[in-house]
N, C-alpha and C positions, 0 to 999 in steps of 0.2 A: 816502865812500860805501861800501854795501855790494857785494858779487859774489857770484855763486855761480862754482864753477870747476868743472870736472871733473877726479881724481883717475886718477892711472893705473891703480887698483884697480877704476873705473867708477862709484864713488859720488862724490857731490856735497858742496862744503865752502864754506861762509860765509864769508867773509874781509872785512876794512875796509879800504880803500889810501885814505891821503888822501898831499899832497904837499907838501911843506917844501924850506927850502936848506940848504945844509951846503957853508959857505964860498960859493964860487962855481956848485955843483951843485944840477942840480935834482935832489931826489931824491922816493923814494915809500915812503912808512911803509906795510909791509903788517902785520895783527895777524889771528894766524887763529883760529879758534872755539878750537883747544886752547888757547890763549894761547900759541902762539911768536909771537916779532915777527921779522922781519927787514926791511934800509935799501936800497933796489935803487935803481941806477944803470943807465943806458945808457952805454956807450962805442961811439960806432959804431953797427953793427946788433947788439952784444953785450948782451944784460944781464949784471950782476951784483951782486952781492953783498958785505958788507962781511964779513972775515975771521971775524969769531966769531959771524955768522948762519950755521944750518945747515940750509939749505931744500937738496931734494936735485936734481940735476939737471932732472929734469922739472916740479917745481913750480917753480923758475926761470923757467925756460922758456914755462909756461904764465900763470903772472901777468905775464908780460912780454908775453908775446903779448897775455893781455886790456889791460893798459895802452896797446900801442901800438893797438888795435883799439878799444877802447872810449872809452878815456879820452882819446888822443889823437886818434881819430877816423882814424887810417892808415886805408888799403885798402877807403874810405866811396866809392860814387860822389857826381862832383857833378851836381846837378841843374841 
């Protein structure tokens, strides 16, 4: 599916996460409009990343934040 996120610069960016295994993880393929990809994992409450993805701190951060908020539905009340 697609996302918009918001950039630390204050503009807005398209990105596609969809989610795959690798081995025993679950993980989440993100591809952004420039065409970088990077493979984001959770460990814990951490995301990250695989070593020769270079997403920079805060875009980490922030597609991990919409995955656990959107995708996985966290921090949703129930009705």
């Amino acid at each position: 599916m697609k996302y918009r996120i918001k950039l630390a610069d204050g503009t807005t960016q398209l990105i596609q996460i969809t989610t795959d295994f690798y081995k025993s993880w679950k993980v989440w393929k993100v591809q952004l409009a420039d065409g970088k990809a990077a493979m984001l994992f959770k460990s814990g409450n951490a995301w990250l990343q695989r070593n020769e993805d270079i997403l920079d701190n805060y875009l980490l951060t922030t597609i991990g934040k919409c995955i656990d908020e959107v995708i996985l539905g966290k921090n949703r009340l129930a009705l």
